[in-house]
C-alpha positions as CSV (number, residue, x, y, z in Angstrom):
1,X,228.5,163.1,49.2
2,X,225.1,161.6,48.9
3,X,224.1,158.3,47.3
4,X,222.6,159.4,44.5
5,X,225.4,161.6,43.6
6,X,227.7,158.8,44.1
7,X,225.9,156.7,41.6
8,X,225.2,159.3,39.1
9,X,228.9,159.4,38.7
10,X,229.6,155.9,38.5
11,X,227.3,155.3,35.9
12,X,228.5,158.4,33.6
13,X,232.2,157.0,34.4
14,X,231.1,153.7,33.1
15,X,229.3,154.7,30.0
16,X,232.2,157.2,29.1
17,X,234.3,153.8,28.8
18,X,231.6,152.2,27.1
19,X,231.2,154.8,24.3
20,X,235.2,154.9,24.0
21,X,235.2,151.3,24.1
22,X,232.7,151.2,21.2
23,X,234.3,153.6,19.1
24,X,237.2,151.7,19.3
25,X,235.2,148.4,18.6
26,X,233.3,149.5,15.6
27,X,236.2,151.2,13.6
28,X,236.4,149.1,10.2
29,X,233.0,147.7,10.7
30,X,230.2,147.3,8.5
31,X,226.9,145.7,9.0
32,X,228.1,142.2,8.0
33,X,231.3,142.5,10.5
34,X,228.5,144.0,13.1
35,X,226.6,140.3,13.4
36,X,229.7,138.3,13.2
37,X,232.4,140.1,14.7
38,X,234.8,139.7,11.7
39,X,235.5,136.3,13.1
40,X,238.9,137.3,14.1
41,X,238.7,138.1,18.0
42,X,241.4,136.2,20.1
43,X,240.8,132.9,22.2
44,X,241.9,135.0,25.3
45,X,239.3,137.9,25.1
46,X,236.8,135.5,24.1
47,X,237.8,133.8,27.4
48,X,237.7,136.9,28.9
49,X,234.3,137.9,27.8
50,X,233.0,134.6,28.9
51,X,233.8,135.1,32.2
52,X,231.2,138.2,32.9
53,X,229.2,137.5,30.3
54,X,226.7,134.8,32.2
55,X,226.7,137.1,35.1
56,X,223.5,139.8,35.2
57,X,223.1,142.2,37.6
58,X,220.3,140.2,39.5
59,X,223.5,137.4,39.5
60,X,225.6,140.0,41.5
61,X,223.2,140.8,43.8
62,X,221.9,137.2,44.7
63,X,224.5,135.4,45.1
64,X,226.3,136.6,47.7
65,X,223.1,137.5,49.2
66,X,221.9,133.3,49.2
67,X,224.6,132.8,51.0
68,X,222.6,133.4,54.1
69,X,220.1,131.0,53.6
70,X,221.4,128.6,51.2
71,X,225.2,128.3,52.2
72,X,227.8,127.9,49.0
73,X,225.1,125.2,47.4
74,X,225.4,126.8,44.9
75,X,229.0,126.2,43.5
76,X,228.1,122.2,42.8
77,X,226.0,123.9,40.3
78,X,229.0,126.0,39.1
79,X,231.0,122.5,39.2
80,X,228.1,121.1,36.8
81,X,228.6,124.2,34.8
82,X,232.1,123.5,34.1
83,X,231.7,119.9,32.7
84,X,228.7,121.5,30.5
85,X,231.7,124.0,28.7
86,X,233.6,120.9,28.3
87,X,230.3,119.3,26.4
88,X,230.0,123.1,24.4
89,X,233.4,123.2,23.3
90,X,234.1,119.5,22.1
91,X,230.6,118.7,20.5
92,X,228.6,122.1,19.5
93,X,231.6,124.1,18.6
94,X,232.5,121.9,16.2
95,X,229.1,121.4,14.5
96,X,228.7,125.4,14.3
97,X,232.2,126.5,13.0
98,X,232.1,123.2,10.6
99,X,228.2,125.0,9.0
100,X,229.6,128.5,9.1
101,X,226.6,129.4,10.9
102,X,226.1,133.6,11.8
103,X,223.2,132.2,14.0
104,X,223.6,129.2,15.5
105,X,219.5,128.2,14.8
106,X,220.6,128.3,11.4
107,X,221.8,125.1,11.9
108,X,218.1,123.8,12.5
109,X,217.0,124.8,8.9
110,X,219.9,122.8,7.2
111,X,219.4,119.9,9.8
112,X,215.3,119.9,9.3
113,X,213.8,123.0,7.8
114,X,212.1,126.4,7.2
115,X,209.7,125.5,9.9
116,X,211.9,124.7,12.7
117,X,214.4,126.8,11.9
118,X,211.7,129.7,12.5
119,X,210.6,128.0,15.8
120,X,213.7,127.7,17.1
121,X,214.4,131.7,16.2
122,X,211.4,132.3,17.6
123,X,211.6,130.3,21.3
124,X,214.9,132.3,21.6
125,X,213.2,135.3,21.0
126,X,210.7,134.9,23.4
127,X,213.0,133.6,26.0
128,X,215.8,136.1,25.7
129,X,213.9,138.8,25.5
130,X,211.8,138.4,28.5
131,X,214.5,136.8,30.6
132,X,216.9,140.1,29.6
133,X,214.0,142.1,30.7
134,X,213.1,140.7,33.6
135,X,217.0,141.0,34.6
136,X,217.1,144.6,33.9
137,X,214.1,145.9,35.2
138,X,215.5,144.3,38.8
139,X,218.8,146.8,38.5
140,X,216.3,149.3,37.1
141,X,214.1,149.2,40.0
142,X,217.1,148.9,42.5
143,X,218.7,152.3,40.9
144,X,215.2,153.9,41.0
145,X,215.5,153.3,45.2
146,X,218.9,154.6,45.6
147,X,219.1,157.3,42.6
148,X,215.5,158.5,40.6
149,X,213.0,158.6,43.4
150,X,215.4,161.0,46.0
151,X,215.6,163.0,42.1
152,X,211.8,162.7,41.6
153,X,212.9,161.4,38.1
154,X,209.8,159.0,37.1
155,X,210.8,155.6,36.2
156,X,209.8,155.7,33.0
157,X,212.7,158.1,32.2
158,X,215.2,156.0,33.8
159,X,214.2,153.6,31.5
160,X,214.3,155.1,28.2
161,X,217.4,157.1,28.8
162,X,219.1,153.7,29.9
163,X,218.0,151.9,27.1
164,X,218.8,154.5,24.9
165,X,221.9,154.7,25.6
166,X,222.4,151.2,25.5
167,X,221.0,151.1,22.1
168,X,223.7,153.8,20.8
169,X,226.6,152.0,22.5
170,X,225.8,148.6,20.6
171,X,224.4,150.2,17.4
172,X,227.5,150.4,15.3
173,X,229.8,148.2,17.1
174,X,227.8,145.1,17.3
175,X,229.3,141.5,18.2
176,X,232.6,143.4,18.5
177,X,231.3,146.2,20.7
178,X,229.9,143.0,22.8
179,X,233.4,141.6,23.1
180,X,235.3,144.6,24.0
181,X,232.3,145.8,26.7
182,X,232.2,141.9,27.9
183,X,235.8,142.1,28.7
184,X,235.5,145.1,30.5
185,X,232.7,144.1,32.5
186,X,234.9,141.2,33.3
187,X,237.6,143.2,34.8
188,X,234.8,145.3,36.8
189,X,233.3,142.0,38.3
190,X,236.3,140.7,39.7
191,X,237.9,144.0,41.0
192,X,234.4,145.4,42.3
193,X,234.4,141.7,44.5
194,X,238.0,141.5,45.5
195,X,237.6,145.1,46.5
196,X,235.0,144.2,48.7
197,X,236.0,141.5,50.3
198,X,239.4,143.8,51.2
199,X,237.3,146.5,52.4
200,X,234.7,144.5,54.8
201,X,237.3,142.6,56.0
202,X,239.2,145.4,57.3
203,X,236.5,146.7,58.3
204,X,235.8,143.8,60.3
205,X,239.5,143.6,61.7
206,X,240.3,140.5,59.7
207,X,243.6,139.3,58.0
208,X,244.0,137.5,55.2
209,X,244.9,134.5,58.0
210,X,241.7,135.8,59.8
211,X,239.9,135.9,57.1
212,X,240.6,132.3,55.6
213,X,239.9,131.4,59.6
214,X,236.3,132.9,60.2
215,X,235.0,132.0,56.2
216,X,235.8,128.1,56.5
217,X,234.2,128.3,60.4
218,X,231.1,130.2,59.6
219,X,228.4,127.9,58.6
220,X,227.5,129.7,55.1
221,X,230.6,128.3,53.8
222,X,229.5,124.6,53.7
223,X,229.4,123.7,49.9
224,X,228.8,119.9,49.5
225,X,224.7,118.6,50.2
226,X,225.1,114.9,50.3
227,X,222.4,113.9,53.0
228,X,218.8,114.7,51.3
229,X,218.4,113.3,48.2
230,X,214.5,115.5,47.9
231,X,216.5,119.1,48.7
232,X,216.6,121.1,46.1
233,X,220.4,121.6,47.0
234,X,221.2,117.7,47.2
235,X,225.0,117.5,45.2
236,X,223.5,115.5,42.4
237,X,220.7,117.2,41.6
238,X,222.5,120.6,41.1
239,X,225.7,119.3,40.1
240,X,223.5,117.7,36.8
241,X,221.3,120.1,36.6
242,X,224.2,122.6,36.1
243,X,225.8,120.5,33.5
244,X,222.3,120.7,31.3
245,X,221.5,123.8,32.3
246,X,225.0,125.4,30.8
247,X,224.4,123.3,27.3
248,X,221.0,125.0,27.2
249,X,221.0,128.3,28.2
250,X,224.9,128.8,27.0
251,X,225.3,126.6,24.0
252,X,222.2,127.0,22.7
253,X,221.7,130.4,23.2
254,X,223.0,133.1,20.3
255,X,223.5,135.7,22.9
256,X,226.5,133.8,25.0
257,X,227.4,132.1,21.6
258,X,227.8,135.0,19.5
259,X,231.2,135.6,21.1
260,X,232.7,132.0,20.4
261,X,231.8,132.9,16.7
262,X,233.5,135.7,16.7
263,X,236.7,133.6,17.3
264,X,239.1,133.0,14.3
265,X,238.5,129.1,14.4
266,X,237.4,126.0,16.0
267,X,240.3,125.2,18.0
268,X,240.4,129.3,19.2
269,X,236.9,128.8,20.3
270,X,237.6,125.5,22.6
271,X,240.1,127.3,24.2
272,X,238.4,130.6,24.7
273,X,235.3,128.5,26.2
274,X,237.5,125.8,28.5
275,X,239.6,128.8,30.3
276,X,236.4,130.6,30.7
277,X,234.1,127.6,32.4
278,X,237.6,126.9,34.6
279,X,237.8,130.4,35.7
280,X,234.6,131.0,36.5
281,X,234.7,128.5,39.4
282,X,237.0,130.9,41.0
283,X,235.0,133.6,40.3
284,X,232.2,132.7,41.9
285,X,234.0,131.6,44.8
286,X,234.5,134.9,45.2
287,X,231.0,136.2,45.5
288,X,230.2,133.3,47.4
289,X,233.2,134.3,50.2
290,X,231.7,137.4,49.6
291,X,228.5,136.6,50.9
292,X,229.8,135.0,54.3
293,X,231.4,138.0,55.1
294,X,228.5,140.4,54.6
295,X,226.6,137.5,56.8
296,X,229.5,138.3,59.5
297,X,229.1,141.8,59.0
298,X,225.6,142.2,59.3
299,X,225.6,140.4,62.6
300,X,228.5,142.7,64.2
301,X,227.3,145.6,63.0
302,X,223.5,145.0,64.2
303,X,222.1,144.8,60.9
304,X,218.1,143.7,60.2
305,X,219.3,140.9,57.3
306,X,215.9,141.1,55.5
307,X,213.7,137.9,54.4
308,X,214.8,139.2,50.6
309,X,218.2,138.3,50.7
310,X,219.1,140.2,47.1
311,X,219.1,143.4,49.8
312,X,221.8,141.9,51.3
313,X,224.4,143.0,49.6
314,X,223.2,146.8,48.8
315,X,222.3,147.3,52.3
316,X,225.8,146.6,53.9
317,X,227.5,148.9,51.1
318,X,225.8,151.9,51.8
319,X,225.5,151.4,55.8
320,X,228.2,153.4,56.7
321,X,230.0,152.6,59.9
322,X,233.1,150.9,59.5
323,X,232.1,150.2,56.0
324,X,234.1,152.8,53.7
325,X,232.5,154.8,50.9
326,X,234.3,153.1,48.4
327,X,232.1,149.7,49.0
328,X,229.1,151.7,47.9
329,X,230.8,153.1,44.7
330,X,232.4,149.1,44.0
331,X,228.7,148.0,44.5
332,X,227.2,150.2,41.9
333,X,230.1,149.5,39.6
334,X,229.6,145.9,39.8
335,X,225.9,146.3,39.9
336,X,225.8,148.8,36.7
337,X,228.9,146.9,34.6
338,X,226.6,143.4,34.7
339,X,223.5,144.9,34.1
340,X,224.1,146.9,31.2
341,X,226.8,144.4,29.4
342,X,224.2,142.2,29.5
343,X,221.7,144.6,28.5
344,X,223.4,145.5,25.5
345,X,225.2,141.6,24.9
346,X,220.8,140.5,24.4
347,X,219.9,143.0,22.6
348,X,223.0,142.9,20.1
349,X,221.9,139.0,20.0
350,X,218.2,139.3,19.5
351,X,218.8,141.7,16.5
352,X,221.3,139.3,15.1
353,X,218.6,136.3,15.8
354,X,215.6,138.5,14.2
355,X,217.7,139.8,11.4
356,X,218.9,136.5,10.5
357,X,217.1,133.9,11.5
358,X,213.3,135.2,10.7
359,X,214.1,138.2,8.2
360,X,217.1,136.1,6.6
361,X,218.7,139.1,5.5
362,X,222.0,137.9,6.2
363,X,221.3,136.3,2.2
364,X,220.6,139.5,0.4
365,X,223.3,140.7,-1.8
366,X,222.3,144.0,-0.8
367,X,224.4,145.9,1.3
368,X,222.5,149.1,1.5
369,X,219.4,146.8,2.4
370,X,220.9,145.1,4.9
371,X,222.5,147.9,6.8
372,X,218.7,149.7,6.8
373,X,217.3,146.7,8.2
374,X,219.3,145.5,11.0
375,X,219.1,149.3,12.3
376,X,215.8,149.4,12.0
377,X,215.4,145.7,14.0
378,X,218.1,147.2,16.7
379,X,215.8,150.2,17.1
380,X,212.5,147.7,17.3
381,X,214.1,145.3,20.1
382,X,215.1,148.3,22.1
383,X,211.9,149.5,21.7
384,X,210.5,146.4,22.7
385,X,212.5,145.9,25.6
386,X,212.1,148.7,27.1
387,X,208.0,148.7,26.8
388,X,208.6,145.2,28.2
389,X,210.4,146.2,31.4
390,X,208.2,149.4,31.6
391,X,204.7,146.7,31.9
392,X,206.4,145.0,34.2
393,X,207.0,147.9,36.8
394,X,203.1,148.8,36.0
395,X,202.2,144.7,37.0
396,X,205.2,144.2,39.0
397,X,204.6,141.4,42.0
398,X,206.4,138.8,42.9
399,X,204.3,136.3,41.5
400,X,204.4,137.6,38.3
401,X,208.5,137.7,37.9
402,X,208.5,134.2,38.7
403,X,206.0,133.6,36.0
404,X,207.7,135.2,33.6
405,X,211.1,133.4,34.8
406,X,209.4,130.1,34.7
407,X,208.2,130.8,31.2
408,X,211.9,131.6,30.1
409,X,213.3,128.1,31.5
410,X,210.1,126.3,29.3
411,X,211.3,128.0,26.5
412,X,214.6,126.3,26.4
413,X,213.7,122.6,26.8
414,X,212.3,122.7,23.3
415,X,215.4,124.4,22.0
416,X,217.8,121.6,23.4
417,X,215.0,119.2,22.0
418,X,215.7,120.3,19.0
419,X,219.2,119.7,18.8
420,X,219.6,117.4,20.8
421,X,217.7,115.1,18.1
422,X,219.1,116.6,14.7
423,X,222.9,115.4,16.5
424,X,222.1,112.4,18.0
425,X,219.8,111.0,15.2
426,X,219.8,111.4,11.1
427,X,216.2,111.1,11.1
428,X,213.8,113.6,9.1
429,X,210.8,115.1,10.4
430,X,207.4,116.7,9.2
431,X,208.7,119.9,9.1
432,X,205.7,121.9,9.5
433,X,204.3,120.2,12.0
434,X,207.3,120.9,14.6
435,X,206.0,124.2,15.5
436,X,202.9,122.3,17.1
437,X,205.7,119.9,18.9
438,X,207.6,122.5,20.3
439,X,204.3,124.6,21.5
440,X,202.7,121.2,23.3
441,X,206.0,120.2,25.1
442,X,205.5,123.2,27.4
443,X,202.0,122.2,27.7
444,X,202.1,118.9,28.7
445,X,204.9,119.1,30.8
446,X,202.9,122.0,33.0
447,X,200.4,118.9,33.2
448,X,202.8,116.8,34.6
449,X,204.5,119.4,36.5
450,X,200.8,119.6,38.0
451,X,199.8,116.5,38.5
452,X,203.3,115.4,40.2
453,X,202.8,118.3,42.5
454,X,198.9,117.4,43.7
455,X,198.9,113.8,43.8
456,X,202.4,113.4,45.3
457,X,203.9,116.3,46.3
458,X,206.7,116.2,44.1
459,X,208.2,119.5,42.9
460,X,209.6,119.7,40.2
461,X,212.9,121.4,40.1
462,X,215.8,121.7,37.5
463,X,214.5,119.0,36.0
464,X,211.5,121.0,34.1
465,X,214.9,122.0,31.2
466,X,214.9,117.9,30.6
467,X,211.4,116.9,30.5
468,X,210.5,119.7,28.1
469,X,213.7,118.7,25.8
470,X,212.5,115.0,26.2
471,X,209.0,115.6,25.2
472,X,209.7,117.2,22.1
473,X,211.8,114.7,21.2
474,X,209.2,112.4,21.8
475,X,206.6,114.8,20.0
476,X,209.7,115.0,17.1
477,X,209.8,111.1,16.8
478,X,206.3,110.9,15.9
479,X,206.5,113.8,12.7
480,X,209.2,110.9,11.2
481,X,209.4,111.1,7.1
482,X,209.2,107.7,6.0
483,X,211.0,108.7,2.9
């Protein structure tokens, strides 16, 4: 059977569970239940969820794929990320149940205003829908390769029949739909990885004593960088960076949050989010043993390891030999169950954002109303997505991903700015005037970024998140009320 028939079929088994699952999901929904879940979902799905739900499919491809050049650096990251749930559960968890908050930037127009409020909806936006994008347009370009092109189906197809179907799954359901397709992804993840790592390893004559054996000898598997304080993989820097990093781009982020919400209460939520940061140390163990054995395949087998090490993976799934079909079909499951739960968990989120936090429709009395306009804002960010991810196969270079990746991670400083100072201080700003604040942050700290970088080539890492959340703090000081 030939590849693309092998991955046609994955990817119409998977959406047939998809469209059951949000059948199931949606029954006794309305369009109020649809952006909050019903607030009844269980700690241990929410866990569950959790798990997959940081994990894209340019996640499952790159990490075991790193593992080549950067060892298993980057699990004192995941380390970082664990403490950072810790920090999620037992300080913003509280703070969002305690408001009743649908979105959590709603909690920025009770803390400050109108203004901010907007702002912060608005960074989010931009972020999530660019950094979603970005994601996709990776698997869409990777299942273009192995599926459309040997089809002579343009791209452009693949893309608005993917999105399109995306769109119906999530329609209806919404947050719950999220939930139940988070959970399933979830269960794919793992069993697509542990699957793997069973079938190489046979294939490479190990044992599970074998296997233990050549994974702790290889030299990918070192984890711990403690000599070089200026590598980007030193401990401390990642192990931090992972802690702030989680906060921002978890905590403060209404597409990973929208599940906690979901949860009956505060104390469901804490539990839901602790399991979830806990197991997902474990998890990405996983892919990071993972990676060392597709390292130790590729050199028994003879295999070119390209300088893109995302190829890694794909390349020894579908190189035959004494690698069975079934590694191929686990590596399109994984690959398709990340990138479309994730496809459909930021676009369920930015229409809950836009709906909410810049329409504010969540406040009509209107039921009617309300249901005509989030449908109509679900079809306008699939439309928007999918124009998005359709420019940037027309543009597509390396340089301009990273730009757009790099313009994601300055999104987010101001965001955790912006908390960060409505908790940790009662004091009240100019409201208007933040927008300006949260635009120049980004500015300035690209000066710095620059300046660092010519005069004493420094680079600036991880770090970027912290000075853009400490500059509009700064920039938030000065708008002070003095009444």
């Amino acid at each position: 059977m030939t590849t693309p028939i092998i991955v046609l079929l994955t990817i119409a088994g998977y959406f047939a569970l998809l469209f059951l699952i949000s059948w199931f999901a949606s029954r006794g929904s309305d369009d109020r239940t649809a952006l909050t879940g019903g607030r009844e979902a269980p700690w241990f799905i929410v866990a569950i969820a959790m798990i997959g739900a940081p994990i894209s499919g340019v996640t499952f491809v790159s990490v075991p794929g790193q593992v080549a050049v950067k060892a298993y650096s980057y699990m004192q990251m995941v380390l970082g990320f664990a403490v950072g749930y810790f920090v999620i559960a037992y300080v913003l968890m509280p703070l969002f149940f305690k408001r009743n908050l649908v979105s959590i930037y709603g909690y920025l127009e009770q803390r400050f205003g109108s203004g901010t409020h907007h702002t912060g909806a608005w960074f989010f936006f931009v972020s999530k829908m660019l950094g979603a994008a970005v994601r996709f347009y990776v698997v869409c370009v990777t299942l273009q390769l192995l599926v459309f092109a040997p089809l002579h189906i343009p791209f452009v197809v693949n893309v608005i029949v993917t999105i399109a179907l995306i769109f119906l799954y999530t329609l209806q359901g919404g947050v719950k739909t999220v939930i139940w397709t988070d959970t399933l992804k979830s269960f794919c993840l793992i069993m697509s990885v542990v699957l793997c790592i069973w079938f190489i390893a046979r294939g490479l004559g190990y044992g599970i004593v074998d296997l233990c054996g050549a994974v702790a000898a290889d030299d990918s598997s070192r984890i711990f960088f403690f000599d070089n304080p200026r590598e980007g993989t030193y401990f401390w820097k990642q192990f931090v960076a992972g802690i702030f990093m989680v906060i921002a781009t978890t905590g403060l982020d209404q597409d990973l949050m929208q599940r906690t919400l979901a949860s009956k209460n505060v104390g469901e939520s804490k539990k839901g989010l602790i399991v979830s940061g806990i197991v997902q140390v474990f998890v990405v163990g996983l892919f990071l043993v993972l990676g060392t054995l597709l390292v130790l395949y590729s050199r028994q087998a003879g295999l070119a390891v390209s300088d893109k090490t995302d190829e890694l993976f794909g390349a020894v799934a579908f190189s035959g030999g004494a690698v069975p079909v079934a590694v191929g079909v686990l590596f399109i499951l994984g690959l398709v169950s990340a990138a479309y739960s994730a496809a459909g968990s930021a676009l369920t989120a930015l229409t809950t954002s836009f709906t909410v936090d810049i329409l504010g429709s969540d406040k009509w009395n209107d039921d009617a109303r309300l249901a005509r306009t989030r449908r109509l804002v679900h079809v306008a960010m699939a439309a928007c997505m999918g124009a998005v991810i359709i420019v940037f196969y027309a543009i597509s270079n390396s340089d301009a991903i990273s730009a757009v990746y790099s313009i994601a991670g300055y999104t987010y400083g101001p965001i955790l700015g912006l908390f960060a100072f409505g908790m940790f201080t009662s004091t009240a700003v100019r409201d208007r005037w933040v927008p300006v604040v949260c635009l120049a942050a980004p500015v300035v700290s690209y000066a710095i970024q620059w300046w660092l970088k010519s005069s004493f080539d420094y680079t600036i890492g991880f770090e970027l998140l912290l000075l853009n959340a400490v500059l509009t703090m700064l920039g938030l000081a000065l708008l002070r009320r003095r009444d």
